[in-house]
N, C-alpha and C positions, 0 to 999 in steps of 0.2 A: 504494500500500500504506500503510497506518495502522501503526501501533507497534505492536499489535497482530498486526496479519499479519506485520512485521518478525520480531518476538522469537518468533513459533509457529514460522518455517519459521529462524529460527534453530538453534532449539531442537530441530527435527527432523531436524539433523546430528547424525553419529554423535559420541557423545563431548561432547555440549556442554555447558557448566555459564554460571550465570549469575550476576551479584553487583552489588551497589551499594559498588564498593570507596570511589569519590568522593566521593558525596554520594548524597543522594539521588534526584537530579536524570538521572546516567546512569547508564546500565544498562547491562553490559558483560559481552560473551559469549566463552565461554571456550572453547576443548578444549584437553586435558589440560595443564591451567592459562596457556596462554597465548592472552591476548586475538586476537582478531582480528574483532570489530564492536564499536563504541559507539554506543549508543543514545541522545542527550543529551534527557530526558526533559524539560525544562524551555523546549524552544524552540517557538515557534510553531508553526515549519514542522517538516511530517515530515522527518527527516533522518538519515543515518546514517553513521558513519566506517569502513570500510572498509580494509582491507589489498591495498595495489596494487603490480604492479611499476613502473617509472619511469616505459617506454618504452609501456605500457598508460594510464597516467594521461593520460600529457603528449596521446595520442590519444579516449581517452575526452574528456578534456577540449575539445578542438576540434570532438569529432563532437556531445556535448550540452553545451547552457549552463546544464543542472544537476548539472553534474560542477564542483565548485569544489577547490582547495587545505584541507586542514583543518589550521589553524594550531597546532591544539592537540596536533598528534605531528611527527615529521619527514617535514616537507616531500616528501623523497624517496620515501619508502614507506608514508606515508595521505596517502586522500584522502577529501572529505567527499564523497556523493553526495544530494544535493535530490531527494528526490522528488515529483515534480510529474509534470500529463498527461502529459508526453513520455518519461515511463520507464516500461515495461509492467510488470507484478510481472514475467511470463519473464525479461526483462531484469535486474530488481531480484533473483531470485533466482539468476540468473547470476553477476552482481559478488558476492553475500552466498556462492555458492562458490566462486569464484574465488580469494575473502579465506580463507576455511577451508582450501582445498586449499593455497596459500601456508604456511599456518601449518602444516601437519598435513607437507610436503613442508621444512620444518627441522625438524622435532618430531628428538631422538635418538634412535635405530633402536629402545629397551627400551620407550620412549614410542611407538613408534608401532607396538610388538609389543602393546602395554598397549590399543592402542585398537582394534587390529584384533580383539580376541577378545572384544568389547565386541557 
């Protein structure tokens, strides 16, 4: 998937919004206002940061060696995914809701009555 294909099927989650809070460089998808992808616009490789639980990472991470640590949040709960041949978009759009349903599953119950009538 391209940045492109990234940020459409992003954006095709309920509730999504998008913003260049950083720089201009990434691009960061929201639902109702809390991140859960970043898009780092300025890197070679396609790539995107993701919302993961531990015990899914530490596994994602053994089963592909385009599943890396992304330094730039905590450790524990993002992880960057590389996309390269070995990730299918199904796949890539799997982890990109997994990440959404994480965030939408602590959203407070008024925020997640707010997006249900969305």
């Amino acid at each position: 998937m391209n940045y492109e294909d990234l940020r459409d099927y992003c954006m095709s989650l309920k509730g999504v919004t998008e913003s260049f809070p950083f720089d201009e460089f990434s691009l960061v998808m929201k639902v109702q206002g809390k991140m859960f992808a970043l898009l780092p616009l300025d890197n070679p490789e396609t790539q995107i940061a993701l919302k993961c639980d531990p015990e899914r990472a530490i596994a994602l991470r053994e089963e592909f060696e385009a599943i890396t640590p992304a330094y730039h949040f905590n450790k524990k709960h993002w992880n960057s995914v590389f996309v390269h041949p070995q990730i299918s978009r199904e796949f890539m759009c799997e982890l990109i809701r997994h990440s959404y349903n994480l965030v939408v599953a602590g959203l407070p119950k008024t925020l997640k009555e707010d997006l249900e009538k969305l």
